[in-house]
PAKOLNU-802234 format. One line per field, with one value per residue: residue in one letter; x, y, z of N, C-alpha, C, O, CB in turn. Coordinates in steps of 0.1 Angstrom, whole numbers, plus 5000, padded with zeros to 4 digits. Glycine has a CB too. Layout:
<sites>
type	a_...;
nX	X_...;
nY	Y_...;
nZ	Z_...;
caX	X_...;
caY	Y_...;
caZ	Z_...;
cX	X_...;
cY	Y_...;
cZ	Z_...;
oX	X_...;
oY	Y_...;
oZ	Z_...;
cbX	X_...;
cbY	Y_...;
cbZ	Z_...;
</sites>
This chain:
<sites>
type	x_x_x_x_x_x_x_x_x_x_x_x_x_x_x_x_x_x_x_x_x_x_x_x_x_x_x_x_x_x_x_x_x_x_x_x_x_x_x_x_x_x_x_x_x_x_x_x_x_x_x_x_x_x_x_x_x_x_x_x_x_x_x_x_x_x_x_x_x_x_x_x_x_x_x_x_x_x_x_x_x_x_x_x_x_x_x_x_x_x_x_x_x_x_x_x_x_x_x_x_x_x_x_x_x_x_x_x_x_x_x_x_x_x_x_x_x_x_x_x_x_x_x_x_x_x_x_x_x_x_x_x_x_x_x_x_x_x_x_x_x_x_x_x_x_x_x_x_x_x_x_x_x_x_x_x_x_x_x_x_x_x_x_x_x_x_x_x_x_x_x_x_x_x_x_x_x_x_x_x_x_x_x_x_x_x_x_x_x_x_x_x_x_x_x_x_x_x_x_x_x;
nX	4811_4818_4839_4860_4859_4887_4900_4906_4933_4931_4949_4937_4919_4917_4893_4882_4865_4872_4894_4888_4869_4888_4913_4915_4887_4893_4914_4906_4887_4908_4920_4901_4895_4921_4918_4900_4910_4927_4950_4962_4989_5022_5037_5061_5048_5018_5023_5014_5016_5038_5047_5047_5032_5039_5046_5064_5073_5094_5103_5132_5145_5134_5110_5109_5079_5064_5049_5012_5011_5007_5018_5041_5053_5083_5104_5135_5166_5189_5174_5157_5140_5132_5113_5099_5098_5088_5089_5100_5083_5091_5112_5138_5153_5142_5110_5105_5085_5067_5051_5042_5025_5038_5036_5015_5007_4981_4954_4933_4944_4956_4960_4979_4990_5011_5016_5033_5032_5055_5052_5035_5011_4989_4967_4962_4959_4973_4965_4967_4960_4968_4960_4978_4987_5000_5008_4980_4975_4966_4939_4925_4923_4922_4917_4928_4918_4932_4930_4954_4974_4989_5006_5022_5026_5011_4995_4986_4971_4958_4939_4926_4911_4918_4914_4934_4956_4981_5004_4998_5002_5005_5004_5018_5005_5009_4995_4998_4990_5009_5018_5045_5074_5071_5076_5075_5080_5105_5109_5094_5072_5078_5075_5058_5044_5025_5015_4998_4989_4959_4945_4943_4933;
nY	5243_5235_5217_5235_5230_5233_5261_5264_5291_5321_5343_5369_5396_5391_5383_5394_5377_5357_5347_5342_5320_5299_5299_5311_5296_5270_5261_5263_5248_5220_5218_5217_5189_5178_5183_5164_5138_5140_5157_5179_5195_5202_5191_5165_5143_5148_5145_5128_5094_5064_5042_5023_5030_5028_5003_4972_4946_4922_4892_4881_4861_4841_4843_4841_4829_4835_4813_4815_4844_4877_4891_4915_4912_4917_4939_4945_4956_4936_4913_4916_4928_4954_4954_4976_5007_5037_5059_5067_5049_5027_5017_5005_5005_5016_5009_4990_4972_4984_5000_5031_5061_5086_5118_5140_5117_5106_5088_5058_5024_4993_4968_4942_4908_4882_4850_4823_4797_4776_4737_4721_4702_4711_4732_4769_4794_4827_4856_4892_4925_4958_4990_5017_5008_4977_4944_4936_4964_4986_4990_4961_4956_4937_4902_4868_4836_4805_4765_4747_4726_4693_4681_4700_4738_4761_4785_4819_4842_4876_4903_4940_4968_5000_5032_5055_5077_5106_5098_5081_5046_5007_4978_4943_4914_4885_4854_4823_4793_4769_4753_4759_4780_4792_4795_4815_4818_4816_4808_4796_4806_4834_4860_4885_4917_4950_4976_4993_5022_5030_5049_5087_5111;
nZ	4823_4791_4766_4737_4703_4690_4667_4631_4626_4607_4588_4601_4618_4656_4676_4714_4725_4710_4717_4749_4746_4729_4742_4772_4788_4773_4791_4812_4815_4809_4830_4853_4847_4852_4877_4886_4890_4908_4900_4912_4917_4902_4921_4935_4950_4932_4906_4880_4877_4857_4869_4895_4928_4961_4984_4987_5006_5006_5032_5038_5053_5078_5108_5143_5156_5187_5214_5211_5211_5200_5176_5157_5121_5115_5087_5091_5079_5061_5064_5047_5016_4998_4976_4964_4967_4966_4976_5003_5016_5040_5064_5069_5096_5119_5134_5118_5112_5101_5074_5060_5053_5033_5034_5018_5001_5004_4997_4981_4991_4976_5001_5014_5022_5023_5040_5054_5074_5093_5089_5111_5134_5154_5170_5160_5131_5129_5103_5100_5091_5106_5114_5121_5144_5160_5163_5182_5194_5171_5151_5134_5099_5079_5083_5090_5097_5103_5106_5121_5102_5094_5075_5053_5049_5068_5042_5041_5022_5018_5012_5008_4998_5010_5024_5033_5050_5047_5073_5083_5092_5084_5095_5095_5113_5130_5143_5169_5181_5182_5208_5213_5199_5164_5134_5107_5072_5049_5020_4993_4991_5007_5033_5025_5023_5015_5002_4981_4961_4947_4935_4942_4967;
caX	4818_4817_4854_4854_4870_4902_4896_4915_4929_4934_4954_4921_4923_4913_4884_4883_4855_4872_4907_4883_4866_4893_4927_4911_4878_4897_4924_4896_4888_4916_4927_4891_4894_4931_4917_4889_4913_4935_4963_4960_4998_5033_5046_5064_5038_5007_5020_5010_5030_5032_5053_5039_5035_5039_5053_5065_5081_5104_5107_5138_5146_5122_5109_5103_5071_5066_5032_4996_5013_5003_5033_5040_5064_5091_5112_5148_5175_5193_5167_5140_5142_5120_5110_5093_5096_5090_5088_5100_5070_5094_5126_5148_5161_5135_5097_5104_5070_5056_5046_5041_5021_5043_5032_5012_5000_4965_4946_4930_4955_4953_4970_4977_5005_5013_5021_5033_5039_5061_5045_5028_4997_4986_4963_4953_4969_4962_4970_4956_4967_4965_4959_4981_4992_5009_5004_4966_4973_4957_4925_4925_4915_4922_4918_4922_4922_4934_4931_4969_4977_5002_5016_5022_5028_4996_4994_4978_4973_4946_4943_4919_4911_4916_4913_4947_4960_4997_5009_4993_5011_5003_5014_5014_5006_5005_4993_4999_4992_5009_5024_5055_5077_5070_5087_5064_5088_5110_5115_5088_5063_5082_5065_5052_5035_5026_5006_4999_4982_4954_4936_4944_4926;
caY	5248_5230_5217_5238_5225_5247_5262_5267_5303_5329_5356_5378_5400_5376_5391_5391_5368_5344_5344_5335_5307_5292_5297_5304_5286_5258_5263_5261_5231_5211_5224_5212_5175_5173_5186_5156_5130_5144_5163_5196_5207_5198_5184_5151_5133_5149_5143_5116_5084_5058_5039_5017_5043_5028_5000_4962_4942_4916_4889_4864_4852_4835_4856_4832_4839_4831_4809_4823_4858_4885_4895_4923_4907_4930_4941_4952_4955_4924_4903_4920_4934_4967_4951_4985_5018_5044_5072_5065_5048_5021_5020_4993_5007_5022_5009_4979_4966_4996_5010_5050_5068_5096_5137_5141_5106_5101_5081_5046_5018_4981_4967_4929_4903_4864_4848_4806_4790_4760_4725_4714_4700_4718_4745_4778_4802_4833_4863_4903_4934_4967_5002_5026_5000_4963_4931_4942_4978_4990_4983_4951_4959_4926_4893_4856_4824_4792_4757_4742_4716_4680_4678_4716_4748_4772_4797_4832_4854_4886_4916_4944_4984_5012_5047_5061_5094_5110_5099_5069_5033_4993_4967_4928_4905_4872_4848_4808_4784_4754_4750_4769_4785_4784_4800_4823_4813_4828_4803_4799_4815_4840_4867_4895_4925_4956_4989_5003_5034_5032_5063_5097_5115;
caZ	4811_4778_4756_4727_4700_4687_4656_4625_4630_4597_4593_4605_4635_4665_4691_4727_4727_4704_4726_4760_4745_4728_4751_4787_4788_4775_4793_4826_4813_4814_4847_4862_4844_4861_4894_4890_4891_4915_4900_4918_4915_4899_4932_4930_4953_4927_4894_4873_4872_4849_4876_4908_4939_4971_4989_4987_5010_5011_5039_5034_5064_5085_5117_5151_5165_5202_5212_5217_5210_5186_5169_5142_5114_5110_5080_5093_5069_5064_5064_5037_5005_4995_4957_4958_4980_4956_4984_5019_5030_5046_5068_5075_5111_5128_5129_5106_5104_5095_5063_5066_5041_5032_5030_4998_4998_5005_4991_4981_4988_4979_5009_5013_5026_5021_5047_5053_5091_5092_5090_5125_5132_5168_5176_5146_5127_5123_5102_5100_5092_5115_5109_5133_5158_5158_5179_5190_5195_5166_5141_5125_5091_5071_5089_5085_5108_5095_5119_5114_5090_5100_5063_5047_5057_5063_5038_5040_5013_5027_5005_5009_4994_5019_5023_5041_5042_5051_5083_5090_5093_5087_5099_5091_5125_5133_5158_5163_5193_5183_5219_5207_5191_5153_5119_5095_5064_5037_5011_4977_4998_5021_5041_5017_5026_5005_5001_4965_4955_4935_4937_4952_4972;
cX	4822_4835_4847_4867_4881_4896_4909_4919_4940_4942_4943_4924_4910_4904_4889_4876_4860_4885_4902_4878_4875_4909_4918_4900_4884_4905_4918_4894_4893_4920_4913_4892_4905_4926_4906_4900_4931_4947_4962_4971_5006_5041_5052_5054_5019_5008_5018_5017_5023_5037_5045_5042_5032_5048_5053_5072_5085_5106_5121_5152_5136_5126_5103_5091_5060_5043_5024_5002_5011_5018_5033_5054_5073_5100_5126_5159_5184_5186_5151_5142_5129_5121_5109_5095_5099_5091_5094_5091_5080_5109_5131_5158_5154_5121_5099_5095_5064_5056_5038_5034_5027_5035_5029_5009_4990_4962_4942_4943_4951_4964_4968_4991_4995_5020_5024_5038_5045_5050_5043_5016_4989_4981_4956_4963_4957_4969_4962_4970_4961_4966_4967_4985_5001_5004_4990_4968_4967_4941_4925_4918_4911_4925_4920_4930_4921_4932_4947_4967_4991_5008_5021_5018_5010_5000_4982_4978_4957_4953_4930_4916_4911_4922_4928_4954_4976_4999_5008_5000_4994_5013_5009_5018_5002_5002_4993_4999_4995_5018_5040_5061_5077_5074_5074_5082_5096_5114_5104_5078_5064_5075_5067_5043_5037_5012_5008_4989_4970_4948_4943_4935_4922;
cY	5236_5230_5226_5237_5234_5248_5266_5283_5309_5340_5373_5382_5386_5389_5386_5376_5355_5337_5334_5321_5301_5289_5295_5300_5274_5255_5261_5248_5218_5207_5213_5198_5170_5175_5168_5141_5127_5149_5177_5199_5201_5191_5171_5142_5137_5147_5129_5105_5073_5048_5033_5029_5036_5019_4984_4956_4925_4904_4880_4862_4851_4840_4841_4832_4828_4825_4817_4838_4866_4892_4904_4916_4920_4924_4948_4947_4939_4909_4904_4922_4942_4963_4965_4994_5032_5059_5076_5058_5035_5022_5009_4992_5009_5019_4999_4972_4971_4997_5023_5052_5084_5111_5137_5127_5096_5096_5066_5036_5002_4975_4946_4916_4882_4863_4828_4805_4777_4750_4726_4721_4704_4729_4755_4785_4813_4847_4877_4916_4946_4982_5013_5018_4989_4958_4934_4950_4987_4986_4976_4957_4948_4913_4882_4845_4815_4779_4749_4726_4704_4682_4686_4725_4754_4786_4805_4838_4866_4898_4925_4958_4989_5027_5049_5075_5093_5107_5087_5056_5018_4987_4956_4921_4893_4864_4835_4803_4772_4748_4749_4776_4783_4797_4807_4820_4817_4821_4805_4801_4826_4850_4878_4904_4942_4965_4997_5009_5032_5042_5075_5101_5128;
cZ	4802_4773_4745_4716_4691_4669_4646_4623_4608_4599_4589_4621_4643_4674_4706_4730_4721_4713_4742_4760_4738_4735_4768_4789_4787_4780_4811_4828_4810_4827_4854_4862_4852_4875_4894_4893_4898_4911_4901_4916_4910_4908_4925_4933_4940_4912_4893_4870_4861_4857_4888_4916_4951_4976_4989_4992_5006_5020_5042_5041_5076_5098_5128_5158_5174_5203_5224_5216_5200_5186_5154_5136_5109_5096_5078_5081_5069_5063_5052_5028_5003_4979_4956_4970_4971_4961_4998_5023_5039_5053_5077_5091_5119_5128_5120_5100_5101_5075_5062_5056_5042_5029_5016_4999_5000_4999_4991_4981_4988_4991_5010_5017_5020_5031_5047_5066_5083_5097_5108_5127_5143_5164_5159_5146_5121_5116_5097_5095_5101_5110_5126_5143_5152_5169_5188_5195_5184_5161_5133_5112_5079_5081_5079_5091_5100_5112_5112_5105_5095_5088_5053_5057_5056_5058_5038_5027_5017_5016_5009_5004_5008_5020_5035_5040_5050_5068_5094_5088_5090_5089_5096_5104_5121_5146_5157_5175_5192_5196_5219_5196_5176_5142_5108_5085_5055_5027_4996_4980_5012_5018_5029_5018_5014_5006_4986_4966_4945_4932_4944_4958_4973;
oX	4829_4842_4835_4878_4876_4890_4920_4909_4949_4942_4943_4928_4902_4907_4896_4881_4856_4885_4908_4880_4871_4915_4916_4904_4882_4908_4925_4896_4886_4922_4916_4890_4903_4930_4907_4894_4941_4957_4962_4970_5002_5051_5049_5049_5010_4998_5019_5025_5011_5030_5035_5052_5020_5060_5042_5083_5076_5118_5119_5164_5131_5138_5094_5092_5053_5033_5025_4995_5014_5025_5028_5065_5071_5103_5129_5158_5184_5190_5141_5153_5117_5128_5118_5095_5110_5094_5092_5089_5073_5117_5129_5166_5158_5116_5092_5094_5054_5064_5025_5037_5022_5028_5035_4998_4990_4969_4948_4952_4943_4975_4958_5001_4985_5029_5017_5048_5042_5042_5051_5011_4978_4987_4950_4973_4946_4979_4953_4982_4949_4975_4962_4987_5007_4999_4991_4964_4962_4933_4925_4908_4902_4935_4918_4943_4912_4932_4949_4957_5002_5020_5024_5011_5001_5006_4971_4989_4946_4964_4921_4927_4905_4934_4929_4957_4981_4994_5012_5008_4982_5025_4997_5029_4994_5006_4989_5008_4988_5025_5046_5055_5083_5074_5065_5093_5091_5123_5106_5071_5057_5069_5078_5031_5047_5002_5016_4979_4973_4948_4949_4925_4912;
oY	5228_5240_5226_5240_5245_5239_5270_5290_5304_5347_5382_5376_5378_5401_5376_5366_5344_5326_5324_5313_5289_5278_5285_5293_5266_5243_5257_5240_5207_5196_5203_5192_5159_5168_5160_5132_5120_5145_5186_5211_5189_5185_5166_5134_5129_5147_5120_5106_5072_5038_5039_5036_5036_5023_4979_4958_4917_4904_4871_4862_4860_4841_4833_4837_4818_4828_4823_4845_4862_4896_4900_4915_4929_4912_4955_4936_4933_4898_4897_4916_4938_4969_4971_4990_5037_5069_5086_5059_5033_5028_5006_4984_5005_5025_5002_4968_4966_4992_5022_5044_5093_5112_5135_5131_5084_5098_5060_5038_4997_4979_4940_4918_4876_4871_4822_4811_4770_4751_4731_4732_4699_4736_4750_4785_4813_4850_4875_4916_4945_4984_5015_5025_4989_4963_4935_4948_4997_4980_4981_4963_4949_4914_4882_4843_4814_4782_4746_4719_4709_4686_4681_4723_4752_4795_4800_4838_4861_4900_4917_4963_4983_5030_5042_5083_5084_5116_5085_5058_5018_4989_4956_4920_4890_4868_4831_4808_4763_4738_4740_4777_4773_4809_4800_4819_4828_4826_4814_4798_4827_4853_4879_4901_4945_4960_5005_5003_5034_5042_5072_5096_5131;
oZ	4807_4776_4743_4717_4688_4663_4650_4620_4601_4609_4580_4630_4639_4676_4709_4735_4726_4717_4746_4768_4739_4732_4774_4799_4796_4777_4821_4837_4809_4833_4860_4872_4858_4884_4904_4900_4895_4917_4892_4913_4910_4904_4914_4925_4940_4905_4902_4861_4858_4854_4890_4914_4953_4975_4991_4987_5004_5018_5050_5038_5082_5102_5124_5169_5171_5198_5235_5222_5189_5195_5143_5142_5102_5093_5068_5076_5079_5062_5050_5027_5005_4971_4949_4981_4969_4953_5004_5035_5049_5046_5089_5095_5130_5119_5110_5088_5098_5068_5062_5047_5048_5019_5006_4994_4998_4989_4999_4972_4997_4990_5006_5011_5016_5034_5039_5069_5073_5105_5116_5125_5141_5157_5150_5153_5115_5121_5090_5095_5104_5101_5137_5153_5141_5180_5201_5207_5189_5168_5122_5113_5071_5088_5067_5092_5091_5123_5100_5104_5098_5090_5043_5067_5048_5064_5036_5022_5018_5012_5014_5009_5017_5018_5045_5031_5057_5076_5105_5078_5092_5086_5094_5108_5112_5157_5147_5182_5197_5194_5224_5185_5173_5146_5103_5091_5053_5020_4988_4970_5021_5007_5024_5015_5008_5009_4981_4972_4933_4920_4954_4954_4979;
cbX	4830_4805_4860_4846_4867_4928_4885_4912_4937_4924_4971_4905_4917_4931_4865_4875_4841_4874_4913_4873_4854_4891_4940_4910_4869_4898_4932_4881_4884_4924_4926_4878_4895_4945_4904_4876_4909_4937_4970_4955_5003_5038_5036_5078_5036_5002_5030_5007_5040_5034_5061_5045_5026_5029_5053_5065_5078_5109_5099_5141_5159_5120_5097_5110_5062_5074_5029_4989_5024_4987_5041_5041_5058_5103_5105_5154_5185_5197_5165_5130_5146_5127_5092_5079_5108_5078_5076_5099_5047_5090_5127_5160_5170_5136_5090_5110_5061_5062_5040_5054_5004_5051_5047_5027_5005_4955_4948_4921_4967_4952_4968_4972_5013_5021_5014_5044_5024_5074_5056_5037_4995_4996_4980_4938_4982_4950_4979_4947_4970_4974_4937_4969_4979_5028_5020_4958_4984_4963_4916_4918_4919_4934_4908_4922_4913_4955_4915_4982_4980_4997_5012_5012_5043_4986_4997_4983_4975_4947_4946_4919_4896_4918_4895_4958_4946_4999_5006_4980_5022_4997_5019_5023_4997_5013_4981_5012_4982_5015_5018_5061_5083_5054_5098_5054_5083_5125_5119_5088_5054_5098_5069_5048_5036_5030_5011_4999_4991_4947_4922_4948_4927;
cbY	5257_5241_5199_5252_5214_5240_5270_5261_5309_5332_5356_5366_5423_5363_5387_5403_5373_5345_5363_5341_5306_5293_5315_5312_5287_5253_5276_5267_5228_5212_5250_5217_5171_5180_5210_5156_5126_5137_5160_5200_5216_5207_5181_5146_5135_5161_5148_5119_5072_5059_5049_5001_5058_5028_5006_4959_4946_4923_4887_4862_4856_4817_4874_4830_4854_4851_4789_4818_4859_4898_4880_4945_4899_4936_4943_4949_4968_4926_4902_4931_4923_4988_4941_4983_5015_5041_5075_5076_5038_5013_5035_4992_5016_5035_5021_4968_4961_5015_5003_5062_5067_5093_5150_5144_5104_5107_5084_5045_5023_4973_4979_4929_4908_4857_4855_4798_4783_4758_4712_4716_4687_4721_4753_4788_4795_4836_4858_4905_4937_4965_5005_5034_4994_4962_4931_4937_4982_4991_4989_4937_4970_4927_4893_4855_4822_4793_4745_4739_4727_4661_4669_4720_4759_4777_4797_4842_4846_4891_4915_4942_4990_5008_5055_5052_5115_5131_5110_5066_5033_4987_4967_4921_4910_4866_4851_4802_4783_4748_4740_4766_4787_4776_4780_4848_4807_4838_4787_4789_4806_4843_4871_4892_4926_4948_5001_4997_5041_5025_5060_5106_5111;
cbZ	4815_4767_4750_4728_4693_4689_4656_4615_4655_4592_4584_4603_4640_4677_4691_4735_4719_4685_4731_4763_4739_4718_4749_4798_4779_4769_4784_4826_4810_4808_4852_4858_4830_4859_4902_4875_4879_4920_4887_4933_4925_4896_4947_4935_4974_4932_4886_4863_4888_4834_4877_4915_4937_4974_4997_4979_5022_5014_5042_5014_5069_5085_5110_5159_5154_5215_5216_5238_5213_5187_5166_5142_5101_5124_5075_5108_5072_5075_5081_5039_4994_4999_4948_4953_4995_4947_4985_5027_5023_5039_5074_5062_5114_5127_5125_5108_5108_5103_5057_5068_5040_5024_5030_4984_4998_5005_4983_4970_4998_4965_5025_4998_5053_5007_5055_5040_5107_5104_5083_5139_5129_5177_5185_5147_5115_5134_5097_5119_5079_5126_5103_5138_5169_5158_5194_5198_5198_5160_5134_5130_5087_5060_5098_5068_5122_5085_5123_5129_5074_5104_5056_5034_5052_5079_5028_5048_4993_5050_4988_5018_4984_5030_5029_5038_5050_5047_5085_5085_5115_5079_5114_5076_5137_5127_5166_5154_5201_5168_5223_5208_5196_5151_5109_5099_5059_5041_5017_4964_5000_5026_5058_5010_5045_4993_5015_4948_4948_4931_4946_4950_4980;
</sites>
């Protein structure tokens, strides 16, 4: 079905024929162009924003994390800031390293963190993100191994597109063998992780 474009109307009786093609025909075909780019209903999660839709964390205070161990970076209250959480996907008490994709919110998400270890020159660094799990219990879906550095910190930055629907979680892990304990960072590169929307589904 064809747009058709509105016409100038007279004071002339109106037909059946002319009412179909210019109220419900077009009135089909708006409806179909919103269904094409996902706005199937009024809900809050299906309308249209002009607004960021998902989630940005925060890290700022530096998180210790233990050697040769895979470790999810958490975001508990007190220690994070939600720049962005435009729906629930995050919660500062329960599951801190998560990021949830709320009811109604399928779709394409760019997902992506920064990360910085403290200076020392021992061993690798490494950092990933996980789909549904933490600390190698889920499916890595963004990787990236660094070999450590004697005079600056090792920065991360990993971003990636992915498909996610309502109910699913990420998480941001790390891993470091510099033959201990070592500091992911919170100062003019602290920990940053984040899930935006680009697409629905």
């Amino acid at each position: 079905m064809a747009w058709t474009t509105p016409k100038t109307w007279t004071d002339t009786g109106v037909s059946a024929s002319e009412f179909n093609e210019q109220i419900r025909d077009n009135e089909t075909w708006v409806k179909a162009a919103l269904t094409t780019i996902g706005q199937t209903s009024d809900s809050t999660l299906g309308q249209l924003r002009s607004a960021a839709y998902g989630c940005v964390l925060i890290r700022t205070a530096t998180q210790s994390i233990s050697d040769a161990t895979d470790t999810t970076v958490t975001f508990p209250t007190g220690s994070m800031t939600e720049q962005l959480d435009s729906d629930g996907f995050h919660s500062g008490a329960t599951n801190t390293g998560r990021i949830t994709i709320p009811a109604g919110g399928d779709g394409w998400y760019l997902i992506g963190a920064n990360v910085a270890f403290d200076v020392n020159a021992t061993g690798n660094r490494s950092v990933w993100v996980e789909l549904n799990g933490g600390a190698g219990t889920g499916t890595a879906i963004i990787n990236q191994n660094n070999a450590s550095f004697a005079t600056f910190a090792n920065r991360f930055a990993v971003e990636a597109p992915y498909l996610l629907s309502s109910g699913q979680f990420v998480t941001l892990n790390v891993r470091q063998n510099s033959g201990g304990a070592l500091n992911v960072l919170a100062n003019d590169y602290s920990v940053r992780f984040w899930a935006l929307r680009l697409f629905a589904s």
